[in-house]
C-alpha positions in Angstrom: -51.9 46.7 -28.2 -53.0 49.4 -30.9 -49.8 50.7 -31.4 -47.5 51.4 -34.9 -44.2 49.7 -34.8 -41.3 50.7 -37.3 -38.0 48.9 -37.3 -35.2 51.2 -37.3 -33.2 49.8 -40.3 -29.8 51.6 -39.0 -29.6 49.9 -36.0 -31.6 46.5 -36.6 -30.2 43.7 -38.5 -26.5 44.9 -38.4 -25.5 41.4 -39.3 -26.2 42.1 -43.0 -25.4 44.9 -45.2 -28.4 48.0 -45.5 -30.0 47.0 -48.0 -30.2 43.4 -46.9 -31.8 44.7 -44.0 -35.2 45.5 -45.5 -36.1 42.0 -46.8 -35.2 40.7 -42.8 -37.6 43.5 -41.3 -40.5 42.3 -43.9 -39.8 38.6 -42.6 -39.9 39.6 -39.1 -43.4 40.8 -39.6 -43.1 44.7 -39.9 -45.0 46.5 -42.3 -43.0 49.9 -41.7 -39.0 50.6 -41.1 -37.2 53.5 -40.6 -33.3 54.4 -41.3 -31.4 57.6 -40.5 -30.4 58.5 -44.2 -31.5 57.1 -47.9 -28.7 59.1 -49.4 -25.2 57.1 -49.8 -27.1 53.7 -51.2 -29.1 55.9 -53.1 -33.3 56.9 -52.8 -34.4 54.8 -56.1 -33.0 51.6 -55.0 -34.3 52.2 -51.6 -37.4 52.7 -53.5 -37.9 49.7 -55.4 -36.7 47.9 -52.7 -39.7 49.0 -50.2 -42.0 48.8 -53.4 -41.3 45.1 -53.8 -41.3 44.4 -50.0 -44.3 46.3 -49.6 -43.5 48.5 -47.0 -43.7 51.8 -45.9 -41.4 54.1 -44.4 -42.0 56.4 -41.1 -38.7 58.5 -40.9 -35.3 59.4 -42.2 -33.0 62.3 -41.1 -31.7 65.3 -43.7 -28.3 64.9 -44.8 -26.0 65.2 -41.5 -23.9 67.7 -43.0 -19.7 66.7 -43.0 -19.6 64.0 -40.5 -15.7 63.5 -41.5 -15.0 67.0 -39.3 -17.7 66.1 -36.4 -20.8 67.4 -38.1 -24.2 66.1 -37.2 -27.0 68.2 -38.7 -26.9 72.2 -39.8 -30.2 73.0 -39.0 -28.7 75.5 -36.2 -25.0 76.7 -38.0 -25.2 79.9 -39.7 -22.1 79.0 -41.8 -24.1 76.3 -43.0 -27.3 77.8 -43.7 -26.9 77.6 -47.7 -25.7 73.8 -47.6 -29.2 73.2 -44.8 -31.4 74.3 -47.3 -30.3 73.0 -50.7 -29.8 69.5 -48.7 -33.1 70.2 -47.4 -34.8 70.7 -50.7 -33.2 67.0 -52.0 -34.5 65.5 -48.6 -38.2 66.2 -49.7 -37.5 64.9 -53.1 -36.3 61.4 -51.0 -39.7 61.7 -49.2 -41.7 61.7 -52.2 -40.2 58.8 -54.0 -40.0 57.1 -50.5 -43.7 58.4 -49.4 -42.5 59.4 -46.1 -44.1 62.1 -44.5 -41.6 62.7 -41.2 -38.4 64.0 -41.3 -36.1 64.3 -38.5 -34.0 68.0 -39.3 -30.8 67.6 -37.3 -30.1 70.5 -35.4 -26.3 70.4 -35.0 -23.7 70.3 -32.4 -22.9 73.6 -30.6 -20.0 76.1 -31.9 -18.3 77.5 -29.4 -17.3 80.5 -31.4 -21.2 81.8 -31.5 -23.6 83.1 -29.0 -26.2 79.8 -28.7 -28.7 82.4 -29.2 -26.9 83.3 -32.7 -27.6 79.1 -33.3 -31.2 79.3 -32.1 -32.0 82.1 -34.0 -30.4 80.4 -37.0 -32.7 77.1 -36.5 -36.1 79.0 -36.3 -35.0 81.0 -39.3 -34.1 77.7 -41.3 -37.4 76.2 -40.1 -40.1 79.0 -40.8 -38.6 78.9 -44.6 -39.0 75.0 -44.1 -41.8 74.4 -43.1 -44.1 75.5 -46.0 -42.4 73.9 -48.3 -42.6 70.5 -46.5 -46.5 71.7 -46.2 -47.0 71.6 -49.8 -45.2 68.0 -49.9 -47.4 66.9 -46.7 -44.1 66.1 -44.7 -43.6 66.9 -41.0 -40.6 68.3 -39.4 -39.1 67.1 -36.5 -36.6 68.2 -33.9 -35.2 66.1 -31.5 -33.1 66.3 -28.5 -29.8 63.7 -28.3 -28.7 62.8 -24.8 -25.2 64.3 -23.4 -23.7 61.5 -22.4 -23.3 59.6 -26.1 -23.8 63.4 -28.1 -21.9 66.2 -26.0 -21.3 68.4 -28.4 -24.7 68.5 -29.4 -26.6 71.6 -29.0 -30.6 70.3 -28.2 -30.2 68.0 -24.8 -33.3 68.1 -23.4 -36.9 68.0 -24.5 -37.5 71.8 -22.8 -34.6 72.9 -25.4 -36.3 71.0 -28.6 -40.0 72.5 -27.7 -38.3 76.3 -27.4 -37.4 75.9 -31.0 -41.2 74.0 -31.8 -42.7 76.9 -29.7 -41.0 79.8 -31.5 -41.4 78.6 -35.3 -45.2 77.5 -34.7 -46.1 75.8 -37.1 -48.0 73.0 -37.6 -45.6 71.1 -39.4 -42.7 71.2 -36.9 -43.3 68.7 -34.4 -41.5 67.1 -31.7 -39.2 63.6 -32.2 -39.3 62.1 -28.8 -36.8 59.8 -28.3 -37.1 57.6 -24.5 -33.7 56.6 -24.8 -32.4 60.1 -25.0 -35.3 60.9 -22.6 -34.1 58.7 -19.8 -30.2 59.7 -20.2 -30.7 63.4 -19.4 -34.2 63.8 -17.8 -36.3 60.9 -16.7 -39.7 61.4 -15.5 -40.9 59.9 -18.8 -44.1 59.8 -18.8 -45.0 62.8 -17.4 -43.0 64.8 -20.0 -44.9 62.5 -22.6 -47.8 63.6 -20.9 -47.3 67.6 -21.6 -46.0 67.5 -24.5 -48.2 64.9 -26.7 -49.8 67.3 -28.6 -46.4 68.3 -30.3 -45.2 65.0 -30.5 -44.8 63.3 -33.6 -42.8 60.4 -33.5 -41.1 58.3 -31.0 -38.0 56.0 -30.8 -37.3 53.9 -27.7 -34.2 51.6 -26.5 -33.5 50.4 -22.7 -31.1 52.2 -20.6 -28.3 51.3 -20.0 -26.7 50.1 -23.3 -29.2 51.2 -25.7 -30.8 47.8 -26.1 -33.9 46.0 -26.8 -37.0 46.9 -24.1 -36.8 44.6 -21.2 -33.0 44.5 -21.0 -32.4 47.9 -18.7 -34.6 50.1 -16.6 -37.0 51.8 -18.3 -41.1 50.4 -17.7 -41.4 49.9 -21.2 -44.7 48.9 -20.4 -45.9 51.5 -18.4 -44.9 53.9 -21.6 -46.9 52.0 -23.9 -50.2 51.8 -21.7 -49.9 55.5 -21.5 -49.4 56.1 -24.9 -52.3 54.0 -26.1 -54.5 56.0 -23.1 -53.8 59.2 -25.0 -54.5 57.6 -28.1 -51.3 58.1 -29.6 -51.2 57.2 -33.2 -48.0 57.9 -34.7 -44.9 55.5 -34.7 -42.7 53.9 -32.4 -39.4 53.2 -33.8 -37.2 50.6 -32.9 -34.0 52.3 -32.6 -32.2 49.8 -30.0 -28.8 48.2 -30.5 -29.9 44.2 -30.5 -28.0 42.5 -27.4 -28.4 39.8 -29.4 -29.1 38.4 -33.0 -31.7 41.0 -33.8 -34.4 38.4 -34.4 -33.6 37.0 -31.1 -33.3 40.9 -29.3 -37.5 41.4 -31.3 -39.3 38.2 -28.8 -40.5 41.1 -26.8 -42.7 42.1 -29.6 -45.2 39.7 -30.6 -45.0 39.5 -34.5 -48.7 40.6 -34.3 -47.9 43.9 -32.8 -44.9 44.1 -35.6 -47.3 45.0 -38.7 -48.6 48.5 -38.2 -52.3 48.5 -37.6 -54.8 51.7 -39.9 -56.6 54.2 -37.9 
């Protein structure tokens, strides 16, 4: 299997702290993690962390915005345009030092008090001023779709919604997240939709449905996804954003450690 693997640091391992968490994914046999945000325990440490470990990160998320008062992302709130972009501007700082070049930008729940157009409109804007500065850092933006069963009040629930806004700001550096998980909750018909839409797809994250757990535990043909994938020569990452059903180093045995260290192309 040619495929690159990233453990998703934010999910895996939960039975240490984060930072812990790093060391375990480099014993399991990754070369590459992922994590929603590097801000709270703070980018340097991250840093020397990954620099010691030797390994390389595929994706975090911009700041989420005020998660205390229900916030996830401000990509797509005019009220928030001002805190989106200076947040934005410290997120490609974190990719530097990290070397990541993907970054998922949260678009936001829906406010009921606006047209959604109003919010669309707002996204596209925040993204064309984006996207050439993430260009001159060699980062790629991602949007991504959250399912409305776990995310209701989120604005982007299927992947039809996230390519409008990838369609309209089109540009080369706004790409699609495609998460199966998410996928499967709202839409199905998987690997048809990763069919159309590979050529705007970046990254993808997978769990089993139901529960959100390892591959092999639900319903999803985990297989079937990856034969397709490596058909169509995908070469980005696949992130391991499950919730272990077990002790994560139990939930990885459907992963042979050689498939866990991402291979060059």
């Amino acid at each position: 299997m040619n495929l690159r693997f990233a453990a998703n640091l934010s999910m895996l391992f939960p039975e240490v702290p984060f930072l812990d968490r790093f060391a375990l994914a480099a014993k399991a046999g990754f070369s590459t993690v992922e994590f929603l945000f590097p801000y709270q325990e703070g980018v340097d440490k991250i840093g020397t962390y990954l620099d010691d470990l030797g390994l390389a990160v595929a994706l975090f998320d911009v700041p989420p915005g005020d998660t205390a008062v229900g916030e996830f992302g401000t990509l797509g709130l005019p009220s928030r345009r001002d805190y989106f972009r200076r947040t934005f501007v410290s997120a490609l700082e974190a990719a530097r030092r990290l070397k990541c070049s993907r970054v998922n930008v949260l678009f936001g729940n829906r406010d009921s008090d606006l047209d959604p157009e109003a919010q669309i409109s707002c996204a596209i804007e925040n993204l064309v001023w984006a996207a050439p500065q993430a260009a001159e850092t060699g980062v790629v933006l991602l949007v991504e779709s959250l399912n409305a069963t776990d995310f209701p009040d989120y604005f982007l629930h299927t992947t039809a919604a996230a390519m409008e806004i990838i369609t309209a700001v089109n540009h080369p550096q706004v790409k699609l997240q495609y998460d199966v998980y998410h996928a499967q909750m709202t839409e199905g018909n998987l690997i048809h939709t990763i069919t159309c839409c590979f050529t705007h797809i970046e990254h993808i994250q997978i769990a089993d449905v139901p529960g959100r757990h390892e591959p092999g535990t639900g319903e999803i043909n985990y297989q079937a996804i990856f034969t397709r994938l490596e058909e169509l020569a995908y070469q980005g990452y696949i992130g391991l954003e499950y919730r272990p059903s077990q002790e994560t180093m139990a939930s990885l045995n459907w992963l042979p450690v050689e498939f866990r260290k991402s291979p060059s192309f």
